[in-house]
C-alpha positions as CSV (number, residue, x, y, z in Angstrom):
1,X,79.9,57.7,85.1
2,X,83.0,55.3,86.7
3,X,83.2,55.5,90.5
4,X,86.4,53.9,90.2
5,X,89.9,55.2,89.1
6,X,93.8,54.6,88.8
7,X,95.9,54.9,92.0
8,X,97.8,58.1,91.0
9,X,94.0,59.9,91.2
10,X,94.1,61.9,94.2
11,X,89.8,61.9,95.3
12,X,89.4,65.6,96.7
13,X,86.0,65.7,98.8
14,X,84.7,69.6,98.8
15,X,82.4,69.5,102.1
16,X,79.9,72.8,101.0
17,X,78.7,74.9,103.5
18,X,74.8,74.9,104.3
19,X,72.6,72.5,102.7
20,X,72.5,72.2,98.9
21,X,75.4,71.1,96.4
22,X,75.1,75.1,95.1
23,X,74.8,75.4,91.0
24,X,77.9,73.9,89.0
25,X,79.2,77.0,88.1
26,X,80.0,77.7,91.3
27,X,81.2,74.0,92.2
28,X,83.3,75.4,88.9
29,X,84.6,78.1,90.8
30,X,85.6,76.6,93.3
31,X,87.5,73.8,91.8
32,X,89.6,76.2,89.7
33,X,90.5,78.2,93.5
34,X,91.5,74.6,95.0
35,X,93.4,73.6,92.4
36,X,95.7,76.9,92.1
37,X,95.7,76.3,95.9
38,X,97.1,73.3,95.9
39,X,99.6,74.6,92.8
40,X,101.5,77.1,95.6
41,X,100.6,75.4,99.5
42,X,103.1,73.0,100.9
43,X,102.8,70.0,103.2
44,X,99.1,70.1,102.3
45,X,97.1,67.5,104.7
46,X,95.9,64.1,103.7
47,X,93.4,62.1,105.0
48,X,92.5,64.4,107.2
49,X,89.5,67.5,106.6
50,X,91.1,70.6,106.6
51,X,89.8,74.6,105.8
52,X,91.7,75.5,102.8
53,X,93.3,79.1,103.2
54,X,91.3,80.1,100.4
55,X,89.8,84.2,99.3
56,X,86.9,84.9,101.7
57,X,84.1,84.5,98.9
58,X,85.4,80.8,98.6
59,X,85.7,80.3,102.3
60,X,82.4,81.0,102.8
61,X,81.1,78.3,100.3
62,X,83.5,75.5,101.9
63,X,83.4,73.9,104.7
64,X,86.5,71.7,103.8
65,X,88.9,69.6,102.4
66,X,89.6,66.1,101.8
67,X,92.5,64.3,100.0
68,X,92.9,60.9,99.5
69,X,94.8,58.5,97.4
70,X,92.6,55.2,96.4
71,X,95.5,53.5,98.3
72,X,95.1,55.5,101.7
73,X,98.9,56.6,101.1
74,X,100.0,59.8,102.5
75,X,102.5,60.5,99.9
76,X,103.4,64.2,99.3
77,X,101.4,65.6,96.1
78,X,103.8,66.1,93.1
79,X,101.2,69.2,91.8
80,X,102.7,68.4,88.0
81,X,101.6,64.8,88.2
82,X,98.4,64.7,90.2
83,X,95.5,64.0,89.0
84,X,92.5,65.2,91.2
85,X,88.9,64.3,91.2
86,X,86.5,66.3,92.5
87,X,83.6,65.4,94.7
88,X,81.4,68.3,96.1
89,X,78.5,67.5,98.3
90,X,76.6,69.0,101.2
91,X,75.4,67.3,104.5
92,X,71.5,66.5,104.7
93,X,69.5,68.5,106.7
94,X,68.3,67.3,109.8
95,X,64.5,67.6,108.7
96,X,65.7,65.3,105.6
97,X,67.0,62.6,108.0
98,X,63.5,60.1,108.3
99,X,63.8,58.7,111.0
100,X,62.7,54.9,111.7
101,X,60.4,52.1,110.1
102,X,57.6,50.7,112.1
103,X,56.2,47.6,111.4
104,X,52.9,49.2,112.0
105,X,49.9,46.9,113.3
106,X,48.1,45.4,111.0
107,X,44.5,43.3,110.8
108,X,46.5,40.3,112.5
109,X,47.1,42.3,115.6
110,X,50.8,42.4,115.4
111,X,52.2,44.9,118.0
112,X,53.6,47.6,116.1
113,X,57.6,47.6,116.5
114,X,60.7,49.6,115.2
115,X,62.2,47.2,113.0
116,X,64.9,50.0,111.5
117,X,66.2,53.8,111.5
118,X,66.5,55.4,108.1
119,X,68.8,58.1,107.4
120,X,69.5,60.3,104.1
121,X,73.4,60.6,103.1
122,X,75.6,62.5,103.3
123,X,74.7,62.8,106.8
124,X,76.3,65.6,109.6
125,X,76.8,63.5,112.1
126,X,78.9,60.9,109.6
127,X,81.2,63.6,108.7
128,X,85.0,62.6,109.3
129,X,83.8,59.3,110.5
130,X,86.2,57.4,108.0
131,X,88.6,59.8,108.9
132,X,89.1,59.0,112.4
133,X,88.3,55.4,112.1
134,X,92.1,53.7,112.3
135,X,92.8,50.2,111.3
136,X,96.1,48.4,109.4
137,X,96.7,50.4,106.5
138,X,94.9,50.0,102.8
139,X,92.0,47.8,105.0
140,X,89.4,50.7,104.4
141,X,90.3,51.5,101.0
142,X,90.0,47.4,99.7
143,X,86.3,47.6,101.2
144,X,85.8,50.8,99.5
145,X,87.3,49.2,96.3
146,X,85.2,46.3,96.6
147,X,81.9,48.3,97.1
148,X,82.6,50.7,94.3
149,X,83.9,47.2,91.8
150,X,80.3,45.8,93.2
151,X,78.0,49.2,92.0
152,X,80.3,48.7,88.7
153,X,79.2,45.7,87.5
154,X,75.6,46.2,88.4
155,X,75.2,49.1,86.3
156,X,77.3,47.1,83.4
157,X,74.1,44.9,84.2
158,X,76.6,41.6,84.5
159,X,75.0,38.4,84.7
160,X,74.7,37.3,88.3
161,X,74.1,33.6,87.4
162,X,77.2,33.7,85.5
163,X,79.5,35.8,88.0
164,X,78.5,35.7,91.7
165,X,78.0,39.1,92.8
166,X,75.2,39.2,95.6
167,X,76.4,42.9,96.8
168,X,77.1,41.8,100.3
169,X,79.4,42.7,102.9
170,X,80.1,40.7,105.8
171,X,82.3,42.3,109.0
172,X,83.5,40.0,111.3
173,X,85.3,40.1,114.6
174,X,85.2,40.6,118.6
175,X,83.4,43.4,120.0
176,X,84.5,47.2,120.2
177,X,86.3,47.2,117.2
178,X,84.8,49.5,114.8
179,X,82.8,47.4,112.6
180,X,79.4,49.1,112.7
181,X,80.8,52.5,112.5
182,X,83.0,51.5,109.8
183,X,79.6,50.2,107.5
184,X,78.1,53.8,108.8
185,X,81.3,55.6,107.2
186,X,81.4,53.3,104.3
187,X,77.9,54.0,103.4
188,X,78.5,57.9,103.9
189,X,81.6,57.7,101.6
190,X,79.6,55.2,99.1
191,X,76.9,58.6,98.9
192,X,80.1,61.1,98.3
193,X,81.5,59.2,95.2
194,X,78.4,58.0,94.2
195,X,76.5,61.0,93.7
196,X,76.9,61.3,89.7
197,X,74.6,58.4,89.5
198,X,72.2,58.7,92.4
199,X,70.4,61.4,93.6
200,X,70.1,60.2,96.7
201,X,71.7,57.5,99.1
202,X,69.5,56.1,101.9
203,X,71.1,54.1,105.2
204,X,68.3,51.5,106.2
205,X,69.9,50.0,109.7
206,X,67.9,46.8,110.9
207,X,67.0,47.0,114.5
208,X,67.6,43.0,114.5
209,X,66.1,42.6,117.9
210,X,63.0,43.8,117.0
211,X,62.1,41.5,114.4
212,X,61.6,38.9,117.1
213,X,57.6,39.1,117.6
214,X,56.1,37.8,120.9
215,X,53.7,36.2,118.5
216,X,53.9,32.3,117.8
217,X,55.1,32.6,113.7
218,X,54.9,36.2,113.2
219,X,58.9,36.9,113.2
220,X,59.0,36.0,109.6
221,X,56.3,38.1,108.5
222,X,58.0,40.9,110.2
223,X,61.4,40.4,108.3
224,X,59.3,40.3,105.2
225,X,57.1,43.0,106.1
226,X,60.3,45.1,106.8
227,X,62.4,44.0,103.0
228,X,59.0,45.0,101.4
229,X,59.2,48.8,102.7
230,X,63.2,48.3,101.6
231,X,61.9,47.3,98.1
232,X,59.8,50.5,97.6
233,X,63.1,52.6,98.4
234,X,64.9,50.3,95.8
235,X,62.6,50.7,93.4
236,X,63.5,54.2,92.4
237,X,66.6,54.1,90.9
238,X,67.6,57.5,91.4
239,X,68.3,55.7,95.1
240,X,71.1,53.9,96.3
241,X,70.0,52.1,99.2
242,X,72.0,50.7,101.8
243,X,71.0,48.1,104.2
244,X,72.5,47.5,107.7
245,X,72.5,44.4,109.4
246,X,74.2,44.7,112.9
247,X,74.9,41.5,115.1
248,X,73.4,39.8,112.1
249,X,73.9,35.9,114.4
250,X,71.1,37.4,115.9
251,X,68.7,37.3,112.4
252,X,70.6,34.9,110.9
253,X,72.0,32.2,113.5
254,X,73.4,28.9,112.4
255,X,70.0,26.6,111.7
256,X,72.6,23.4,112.2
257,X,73.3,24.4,115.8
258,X,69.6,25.0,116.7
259,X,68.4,22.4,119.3
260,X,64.6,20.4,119.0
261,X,63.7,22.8,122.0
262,X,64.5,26.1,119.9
263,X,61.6,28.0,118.7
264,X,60.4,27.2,115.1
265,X,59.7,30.8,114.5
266,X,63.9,31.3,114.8
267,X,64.6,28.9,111.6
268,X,61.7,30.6,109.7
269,X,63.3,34.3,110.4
270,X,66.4,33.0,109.0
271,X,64.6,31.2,106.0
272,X,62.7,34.8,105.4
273,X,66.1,36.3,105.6
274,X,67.3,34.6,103.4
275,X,64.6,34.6,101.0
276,X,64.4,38.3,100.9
277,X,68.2,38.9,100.5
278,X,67.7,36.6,97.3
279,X,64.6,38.7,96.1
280,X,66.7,42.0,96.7
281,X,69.7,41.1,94.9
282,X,68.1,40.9,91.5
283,X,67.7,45.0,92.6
284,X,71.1,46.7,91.1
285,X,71.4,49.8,93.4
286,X,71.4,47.8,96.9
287,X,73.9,47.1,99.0
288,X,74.1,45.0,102.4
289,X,76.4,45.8,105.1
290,X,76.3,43.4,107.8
291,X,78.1,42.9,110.8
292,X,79.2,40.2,113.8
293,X,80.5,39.5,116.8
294,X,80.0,35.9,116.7
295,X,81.0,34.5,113.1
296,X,81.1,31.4,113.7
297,X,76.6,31.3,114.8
298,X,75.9,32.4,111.7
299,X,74.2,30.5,109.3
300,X,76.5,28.5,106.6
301,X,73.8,29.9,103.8
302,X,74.1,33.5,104.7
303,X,77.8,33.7,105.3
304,X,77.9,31.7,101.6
305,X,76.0,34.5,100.2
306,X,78.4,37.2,101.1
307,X,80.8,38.4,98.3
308,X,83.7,39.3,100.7
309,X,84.3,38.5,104.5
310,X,86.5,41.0,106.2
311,X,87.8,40.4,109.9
312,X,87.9,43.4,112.0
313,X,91.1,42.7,114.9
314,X,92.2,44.4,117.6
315,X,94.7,47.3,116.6
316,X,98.1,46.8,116.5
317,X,100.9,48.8,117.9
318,X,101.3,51.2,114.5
319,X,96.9,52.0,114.2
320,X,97.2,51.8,118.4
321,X,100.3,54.8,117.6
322,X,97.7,56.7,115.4
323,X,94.8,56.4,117.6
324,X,96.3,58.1,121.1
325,X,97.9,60.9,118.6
326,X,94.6,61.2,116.8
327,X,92.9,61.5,120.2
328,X,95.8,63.7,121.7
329,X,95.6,66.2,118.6
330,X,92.2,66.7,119.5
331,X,92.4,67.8,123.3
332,X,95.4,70.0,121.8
333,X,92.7,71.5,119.6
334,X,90.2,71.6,122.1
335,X,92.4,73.5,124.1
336,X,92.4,70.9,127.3
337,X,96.2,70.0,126.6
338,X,99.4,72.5,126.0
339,X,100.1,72.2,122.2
340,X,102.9,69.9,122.1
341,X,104.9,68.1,119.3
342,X,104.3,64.6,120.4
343,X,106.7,63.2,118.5
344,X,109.7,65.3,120.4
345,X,108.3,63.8,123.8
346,X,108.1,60.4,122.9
347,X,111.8,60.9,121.6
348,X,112.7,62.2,125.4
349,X,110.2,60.1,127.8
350,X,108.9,57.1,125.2
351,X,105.5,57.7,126.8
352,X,103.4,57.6,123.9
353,X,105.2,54.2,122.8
354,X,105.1,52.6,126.8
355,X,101.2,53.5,126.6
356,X,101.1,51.7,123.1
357,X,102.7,48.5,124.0
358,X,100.9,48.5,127.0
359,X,97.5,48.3,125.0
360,X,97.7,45.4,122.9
361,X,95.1,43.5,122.9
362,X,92.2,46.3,123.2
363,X,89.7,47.2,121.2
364,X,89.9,50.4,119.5
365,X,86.4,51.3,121.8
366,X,88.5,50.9,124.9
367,X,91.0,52.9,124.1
368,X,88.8,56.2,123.3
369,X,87.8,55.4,126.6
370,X,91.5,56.3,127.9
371,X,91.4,60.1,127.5
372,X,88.3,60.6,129.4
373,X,89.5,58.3,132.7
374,X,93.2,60.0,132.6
375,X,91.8,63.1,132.8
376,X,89.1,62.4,135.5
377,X,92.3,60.8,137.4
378,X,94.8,63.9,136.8
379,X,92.2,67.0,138.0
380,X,92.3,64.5,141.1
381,X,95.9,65.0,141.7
382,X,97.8,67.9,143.0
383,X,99.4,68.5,139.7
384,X,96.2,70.2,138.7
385,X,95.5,73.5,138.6
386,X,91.6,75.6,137.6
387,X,92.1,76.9,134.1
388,X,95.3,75.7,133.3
389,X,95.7,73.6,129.8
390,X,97.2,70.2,130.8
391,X,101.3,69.4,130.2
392,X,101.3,66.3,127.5
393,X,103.8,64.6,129.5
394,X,101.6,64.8,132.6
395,X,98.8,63.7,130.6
396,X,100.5,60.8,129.2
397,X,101.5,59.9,132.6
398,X,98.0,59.5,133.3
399,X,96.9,57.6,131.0
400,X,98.9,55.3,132.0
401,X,97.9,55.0,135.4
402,X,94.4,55.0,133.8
403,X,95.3,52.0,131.3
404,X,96.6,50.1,134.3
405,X,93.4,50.9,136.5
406,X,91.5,49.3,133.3
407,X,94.1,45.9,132.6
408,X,93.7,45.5,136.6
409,X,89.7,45.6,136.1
410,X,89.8,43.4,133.3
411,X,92.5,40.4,134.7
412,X,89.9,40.8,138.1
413,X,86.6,40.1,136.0
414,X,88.1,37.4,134.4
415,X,88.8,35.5,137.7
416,X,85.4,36.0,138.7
417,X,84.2,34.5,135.4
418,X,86.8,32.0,136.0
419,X,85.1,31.2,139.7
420,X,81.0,31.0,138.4
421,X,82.6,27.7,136.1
């Protein structure tokens, strides 16, 4: 089966109540009440999860709905022309969610030490991850593409000596911005569009830190102990396995820059890192997410080895746009604000777009911070009353005062930082 397809497919993601994927004729079913749904509804959502207003024996079997384009466009659906492709899938229960490796001790006394968490997919607590995770438009989809292109030609079994394809991911850029969660949702989608070919997806995160052992030498037989537990969850092919590697400078940092007084055991973690992601790529249904902070203190050998380099940046003013509405939607829905078209007050007040300008230059982490601190400083003013849902204006107003509070914190830590040169 193809995971990939042309850009007039729209992918339609059937979240399945409860905990199984249900028998195909009712997967059957269901597709034929979708599509008739989508034949008469107007201004159907996209890219965004919604309950379909479906009979009542088809609401109880879905959860909901997700359209997208391959492209991420939010073009209206021309129901003669579309072509949908269905993917139906249920979350894992929590029981089915494994929990962490140990590096357990062995005969040479190592300590025993979490050296990752281990997760089945599609997980609960992933759902509408990708979603809500907003960057400069088609970025998500290319990595999705490229992930997908990468599965492709392993199970075309291509040649890797002949065409580099080492099925590895490297996420770049500063801190706050998304790039671990964005592997986590990548993953979780990889499991949804996968699922004709696996039976199961696994997300193996390396607890980096850990691999460091307080023994002279023993940090590369913990890397090595770690990839051989990987390798038994490879080894079944009914598993697609993917491998996290967060703040990888930390596993794999630069061997050029390391000083005569560094530790040996730091070059021989990165040589067993390296070693093992060379073993594992022979594997066809494993793929490496890895992420950084500090690009530049990473080994020249690792960052060679990865088949596409992707820098994560700050937002700019469009994502920074879709982020506060994204966030302002939801304390609508939550029932904390008055429900509000935001794009009528930002036509009268231009709050929404002072707040945007105002936050270039933060991280997508700050700014889901914002709603939190404005609120916290409006029930402090008079303007609040016990029970009452919040005026969007008001609210905007405050978190502006809030995003002020935080620029003023950040200009005075940087003098202080300034001061201790």
């Amino acid at each position: 089966m193809s995971f990939l397809s042309n850009s007039d497919t729209i992918h339609v993601e059937v979240c399945l109540q409860g905990n199984d994927a249900r028998p195909s004729a009712l997967r059957s079913n269901v597709e034929s009440a979708l599509k008739g749904y989508f034949q008469t509804a107007r201004n159907l959502p996209r890219n965004v999860a919604f309950q379909p207003d479906l009979t009542h024996e088809h609401t109880e079997l879905v959860r909901s709905v997700l359209l997208e384009r391959d492209n991420g466009e939010a073009q209206p659906l021309k129901a003669a022309e579309t072509k949908y492709r269905f993917h139906f899938y249920a979350t894992k229960p929590e029981e089915a969610q494994l929990g962490l490796f140990s590096n357990e001790e062995g005969s040479d006394g190592i300590d025993s030490v979490v050296a990752a968490s281990h997760a089945l997919l599609p997980a609960a607590q992933f759902v509408g991850l990708w979603e809500n995770l907003i960057y400069e438009p088609g970025l998500k989809e290319k990595l999705l593409k490229f992930a997908l292109s990468a599965l492709v030609f392993s199970q075309h079994g291509v040649d890797t000596n002949v065409i580099a394809c080492n099925r590895l991911i490297l996420l770049h850029g500063p801190p706050g911005t998304g790039k671990t969660s964005l592997c986590k949702a990548l993953a979780q989608k990889l499991a949804i569009r996968t699922q004709g070919s696996y039976a199961y997806t696994h997300l193996v995160e390396i607890n980096s830190h850990s691999l460091f052992s307080k023994w002279f030498s023993e940090s590369g037989k913990l890397v090595a102990r770690l990839f051989y537990k990987i390798t038994e969850l490879v080894s079944d092919q009914n598993n697609l396995v993917c491998v996290l590697i967060d703040e990888v400078e930390s596993l794999a940092y630069a061997r050029s820059a390391m000083s005569s007084n560094e530790p040996r055991d730091a070059m021989r973690v990165v040589n067993a890192v390296l070693t093992q992601l060379d073993a594992i790529k022979s594997c066809p249904n494993v793929l490496i997410l890895a992420t950084s902070n500090l690009a530049q203190s990473i080994d020249l050998a690792f960052v060679d080895r990865a088949d596409i380099r992707l820098f994560i940046g700050y937002p700019g003013i469009p994502a920074i746009r879709e982020i506060y509405k994204s966030m302002l939607a939801e304390l609508m829905s939550a029932g904390v604000l008055q429900r509000e078209v935001l794009e009528a007050e930002d036509a009268e007040e231009g709050l929404l777009s002072q707040l945007a300008e105002r936050s270039i230059g933060l991280s997508g982490r700050t700014l889901r911070k914002l709603p939190l601190l404005a609120h916290a400083q409006y029930t402090s003013t008079a303007l609040f009353e016990l029970d009452q849902k919040i005026n969007l204006s008001d609210f905007l107003d405050a978190m502006l005062e809030a995003l002020e509070k935080h620029l003023g914190e950040q200009r005075l830590l940087k003098l202080e930082s300034m001061e201790e040169l």
